[in-house]
DRENNU-656352 format. One line per 5 residues: number of its first residue (from 1); for each residue x, y, z of N, C-alpha, C, O, CB. Coordinates in Angstrom, 3 decimals. Glycine has a CB too. Layout:
<rs>
NUM) X/Y/Z/X/Y/Z/X/Y/Z/X/Y/Z/X/Y/Z | ...
</rs>
This chain:
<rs>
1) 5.906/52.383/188.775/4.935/51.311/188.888/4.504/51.170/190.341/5.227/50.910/191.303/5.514/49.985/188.354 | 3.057/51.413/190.318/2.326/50.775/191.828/2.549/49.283/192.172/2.765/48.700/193.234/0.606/50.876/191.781 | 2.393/48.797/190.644/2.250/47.244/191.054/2.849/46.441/189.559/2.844/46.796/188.381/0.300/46.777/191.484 | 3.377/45.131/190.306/3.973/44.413/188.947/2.531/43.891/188.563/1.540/43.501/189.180/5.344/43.012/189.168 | 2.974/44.111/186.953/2.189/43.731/185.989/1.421/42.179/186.004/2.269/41.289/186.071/3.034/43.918/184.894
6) 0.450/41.823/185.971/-1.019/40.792/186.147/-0.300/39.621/185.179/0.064/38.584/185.733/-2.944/41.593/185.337 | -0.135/39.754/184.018/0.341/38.984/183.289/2.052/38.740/183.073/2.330/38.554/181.889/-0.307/39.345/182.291 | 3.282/38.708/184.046/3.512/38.552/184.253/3.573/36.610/183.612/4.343/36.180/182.753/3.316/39.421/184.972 | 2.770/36.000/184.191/2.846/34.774/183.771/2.918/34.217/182.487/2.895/32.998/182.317/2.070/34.340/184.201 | 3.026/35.244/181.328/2.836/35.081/180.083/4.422/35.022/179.344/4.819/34.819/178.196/1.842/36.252/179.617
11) 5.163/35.355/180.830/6.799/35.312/180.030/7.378/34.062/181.178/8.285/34.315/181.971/8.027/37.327/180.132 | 6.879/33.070/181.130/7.645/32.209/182.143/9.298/32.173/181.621/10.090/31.946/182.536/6.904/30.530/182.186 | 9.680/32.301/180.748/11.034/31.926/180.355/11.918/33.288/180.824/13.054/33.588/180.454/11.116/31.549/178.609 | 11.245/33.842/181.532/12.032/35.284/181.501/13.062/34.818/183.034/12.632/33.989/183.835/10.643/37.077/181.733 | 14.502/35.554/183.227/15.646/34.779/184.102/15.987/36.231/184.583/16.255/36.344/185.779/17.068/33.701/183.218
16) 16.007/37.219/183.897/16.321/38.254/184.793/15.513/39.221/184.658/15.172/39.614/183.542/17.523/38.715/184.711 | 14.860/40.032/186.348/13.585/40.828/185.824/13.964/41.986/187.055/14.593/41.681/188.068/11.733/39.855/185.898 | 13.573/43.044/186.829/13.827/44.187/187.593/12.842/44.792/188.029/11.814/44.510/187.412/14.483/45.012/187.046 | 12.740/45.391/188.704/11.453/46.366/189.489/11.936/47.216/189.955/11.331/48.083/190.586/10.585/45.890/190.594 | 13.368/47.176/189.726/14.056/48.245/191.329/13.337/49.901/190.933/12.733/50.272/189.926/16.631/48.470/191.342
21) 13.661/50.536/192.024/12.691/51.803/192.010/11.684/52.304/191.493/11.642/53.276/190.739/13.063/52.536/191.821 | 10.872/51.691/191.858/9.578/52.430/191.646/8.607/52.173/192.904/9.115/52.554/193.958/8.858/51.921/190.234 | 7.389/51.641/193.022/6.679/52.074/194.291/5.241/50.694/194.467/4.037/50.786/194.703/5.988/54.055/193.982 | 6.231/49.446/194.191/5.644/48.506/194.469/5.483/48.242/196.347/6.173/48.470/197.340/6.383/47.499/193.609 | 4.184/47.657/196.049/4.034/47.444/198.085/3.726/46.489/197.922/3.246/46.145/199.002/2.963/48.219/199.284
26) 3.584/45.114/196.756/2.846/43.861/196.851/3.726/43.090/195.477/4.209/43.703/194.524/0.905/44.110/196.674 | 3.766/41.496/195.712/4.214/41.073/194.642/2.712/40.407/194.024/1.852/39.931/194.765/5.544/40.096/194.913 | 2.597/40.480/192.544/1.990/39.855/191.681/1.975/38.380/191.897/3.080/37.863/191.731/2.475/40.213/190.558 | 1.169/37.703/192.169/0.960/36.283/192.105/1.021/35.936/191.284/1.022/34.706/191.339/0.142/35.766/192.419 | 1.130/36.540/189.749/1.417/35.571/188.824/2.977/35.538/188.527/3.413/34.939/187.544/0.588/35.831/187.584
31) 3.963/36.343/189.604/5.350/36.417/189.122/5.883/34.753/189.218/6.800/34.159/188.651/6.313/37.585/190.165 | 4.838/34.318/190.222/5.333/33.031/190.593/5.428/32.194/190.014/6.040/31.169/190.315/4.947/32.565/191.287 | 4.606/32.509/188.631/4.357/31.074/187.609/5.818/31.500/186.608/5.838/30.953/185.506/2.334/31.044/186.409 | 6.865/32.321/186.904/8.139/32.860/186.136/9.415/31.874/186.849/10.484/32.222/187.351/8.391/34.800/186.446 | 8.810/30.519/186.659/9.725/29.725/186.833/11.086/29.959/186.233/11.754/29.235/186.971/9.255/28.688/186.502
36) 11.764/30.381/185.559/12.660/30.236/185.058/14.069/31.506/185.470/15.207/31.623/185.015/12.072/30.093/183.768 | 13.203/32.381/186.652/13.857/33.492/187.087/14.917/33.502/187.899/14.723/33.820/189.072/13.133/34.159/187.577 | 16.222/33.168/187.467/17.513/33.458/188.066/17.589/34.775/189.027/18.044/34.687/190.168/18.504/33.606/186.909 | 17.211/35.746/188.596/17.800/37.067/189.157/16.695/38.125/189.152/16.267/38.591/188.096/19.081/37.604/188.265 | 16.255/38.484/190.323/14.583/39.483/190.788/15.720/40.678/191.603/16.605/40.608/192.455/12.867/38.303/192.438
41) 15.324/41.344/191.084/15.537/43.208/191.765/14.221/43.741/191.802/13.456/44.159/190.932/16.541/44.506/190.637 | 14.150/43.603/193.188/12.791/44.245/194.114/13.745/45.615/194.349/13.043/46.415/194.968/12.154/43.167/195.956 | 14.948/46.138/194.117/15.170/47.404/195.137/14.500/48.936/195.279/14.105/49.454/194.234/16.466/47.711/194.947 | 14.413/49.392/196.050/13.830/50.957/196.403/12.349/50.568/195.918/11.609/50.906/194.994/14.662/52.527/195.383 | 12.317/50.076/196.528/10.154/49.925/196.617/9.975/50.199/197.686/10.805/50.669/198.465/9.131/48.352/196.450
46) 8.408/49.847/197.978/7.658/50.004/199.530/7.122/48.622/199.747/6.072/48.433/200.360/6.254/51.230/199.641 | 7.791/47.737/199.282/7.561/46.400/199.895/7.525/46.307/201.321/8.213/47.216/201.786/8.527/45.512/199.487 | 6.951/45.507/202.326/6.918/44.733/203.514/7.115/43.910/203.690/7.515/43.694/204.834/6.302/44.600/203.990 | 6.997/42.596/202.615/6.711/41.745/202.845/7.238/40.962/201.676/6.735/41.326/200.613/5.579/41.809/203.216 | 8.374/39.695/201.552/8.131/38.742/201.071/7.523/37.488/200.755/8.205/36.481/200.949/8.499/38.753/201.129
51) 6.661/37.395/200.419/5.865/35.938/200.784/6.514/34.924/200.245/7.074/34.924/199.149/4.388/35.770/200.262 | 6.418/33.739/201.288/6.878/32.135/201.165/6.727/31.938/199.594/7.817/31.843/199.029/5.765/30.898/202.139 | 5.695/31.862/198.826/5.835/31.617/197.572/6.829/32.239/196.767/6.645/32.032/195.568/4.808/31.802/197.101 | 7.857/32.958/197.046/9.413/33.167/196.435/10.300/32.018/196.103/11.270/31.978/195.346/10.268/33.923/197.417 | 9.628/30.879/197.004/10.255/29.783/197.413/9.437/28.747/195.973/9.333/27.527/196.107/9.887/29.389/199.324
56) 9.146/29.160/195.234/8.274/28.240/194.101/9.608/29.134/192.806/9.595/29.076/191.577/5.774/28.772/193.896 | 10.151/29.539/193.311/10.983/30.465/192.163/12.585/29.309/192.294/13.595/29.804/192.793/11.293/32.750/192.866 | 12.607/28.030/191.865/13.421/27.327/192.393/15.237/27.709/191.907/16.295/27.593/192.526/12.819/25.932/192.032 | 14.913/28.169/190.584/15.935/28.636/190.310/16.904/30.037/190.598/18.060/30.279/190.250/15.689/28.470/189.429 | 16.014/30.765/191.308/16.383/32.436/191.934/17.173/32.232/192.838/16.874/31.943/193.997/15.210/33.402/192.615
61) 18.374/32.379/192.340/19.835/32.735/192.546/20.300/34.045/193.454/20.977/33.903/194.472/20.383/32.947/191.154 | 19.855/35.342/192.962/19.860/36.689/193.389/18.716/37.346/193.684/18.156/37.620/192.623/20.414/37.384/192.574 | 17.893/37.862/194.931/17.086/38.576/195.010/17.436/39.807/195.809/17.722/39.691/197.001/16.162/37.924/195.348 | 17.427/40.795/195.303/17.664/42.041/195.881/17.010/42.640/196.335/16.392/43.247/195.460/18.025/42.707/195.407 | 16.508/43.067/197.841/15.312/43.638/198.074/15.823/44.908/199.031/15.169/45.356/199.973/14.212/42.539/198.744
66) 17.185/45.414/198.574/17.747/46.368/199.355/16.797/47.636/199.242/16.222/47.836/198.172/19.219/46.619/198.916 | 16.620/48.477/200.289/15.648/49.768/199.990/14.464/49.633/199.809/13.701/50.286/199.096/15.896/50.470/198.952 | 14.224/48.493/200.670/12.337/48.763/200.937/12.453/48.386/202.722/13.510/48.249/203.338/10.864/47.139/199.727 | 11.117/48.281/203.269/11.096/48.621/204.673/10.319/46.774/204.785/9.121/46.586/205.000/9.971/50.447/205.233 | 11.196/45.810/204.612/10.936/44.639/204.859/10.620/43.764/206.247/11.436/43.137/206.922/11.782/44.283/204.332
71) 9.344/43.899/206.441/9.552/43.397/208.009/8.841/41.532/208.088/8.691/40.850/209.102/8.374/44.780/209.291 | 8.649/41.297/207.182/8.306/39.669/206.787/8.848/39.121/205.448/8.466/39.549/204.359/6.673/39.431/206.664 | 9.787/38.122/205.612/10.277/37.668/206.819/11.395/38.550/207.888/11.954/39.619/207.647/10.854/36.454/206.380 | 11.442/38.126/208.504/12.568/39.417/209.330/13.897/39.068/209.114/14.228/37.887/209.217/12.484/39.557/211.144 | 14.711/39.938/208.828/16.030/39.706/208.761/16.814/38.692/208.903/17.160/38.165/207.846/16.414/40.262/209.319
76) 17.187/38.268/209.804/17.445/37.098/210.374/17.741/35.906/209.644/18.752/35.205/209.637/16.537/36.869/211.070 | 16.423/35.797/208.898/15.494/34.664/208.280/16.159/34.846/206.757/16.617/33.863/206.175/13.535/34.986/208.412 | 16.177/36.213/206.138/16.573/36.840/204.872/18.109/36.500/204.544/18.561/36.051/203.490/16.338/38.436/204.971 | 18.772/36.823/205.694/19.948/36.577/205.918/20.400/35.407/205.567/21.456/35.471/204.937/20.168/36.770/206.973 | 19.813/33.931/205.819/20.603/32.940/205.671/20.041/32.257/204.259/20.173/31.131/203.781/20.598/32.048/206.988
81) 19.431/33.322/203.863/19.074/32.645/202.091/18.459/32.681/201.553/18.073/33.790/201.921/18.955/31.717/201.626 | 17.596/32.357/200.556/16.260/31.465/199.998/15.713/30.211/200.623/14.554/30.071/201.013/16.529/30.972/198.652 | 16.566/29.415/200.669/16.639/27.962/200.796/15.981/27.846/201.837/15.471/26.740/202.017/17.910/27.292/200.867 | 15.744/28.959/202.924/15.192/28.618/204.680/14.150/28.924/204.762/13.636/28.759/205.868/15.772/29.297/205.939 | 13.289/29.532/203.641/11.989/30.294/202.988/10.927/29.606/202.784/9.930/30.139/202.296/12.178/30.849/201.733
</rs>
């Protein structure tokens, strides 16, 4: 997968969702309306970038974004949580 799927927003009840390896560089804006997502595996993509709206995911517990080349937010920042997002 280049990119997560558009509709996306059509499974809000969904709690655990995976992406790991494949060849995403962008998150779907509608992942955000997947309120109900405990547990996101971003790993081995070509992500850059997490955007602040991760932070609308109130219940995401686990996000794994090991194996992509993440330079926003920077480490640091990643490090001390969700919650600082």
């Amino acid at each position: 997968l280049e990119a997560m799927p558009a509709f996306m927003d059509s499974f809000p009840c969904l709690r655990d969702v995976s992406f790991a390896n494949n060849s995403l560089t962008v998150f779907a804006p509608s992942i955000f309306k997947c309120i109900m997502i405990e547990n996101l595996n971003i790993r081995g993509n070509r992500l850059t970038e997490i955007p602040p709206e991760i932070a609308l995911l109130k219940k995401l517990s686990v996000l794994d974004y090991r194996d992509n080349a993440i330079i926003f937010p920077p480490e640091d920042i990643l490090s001390q949580g969700l919650t600082v997002m």
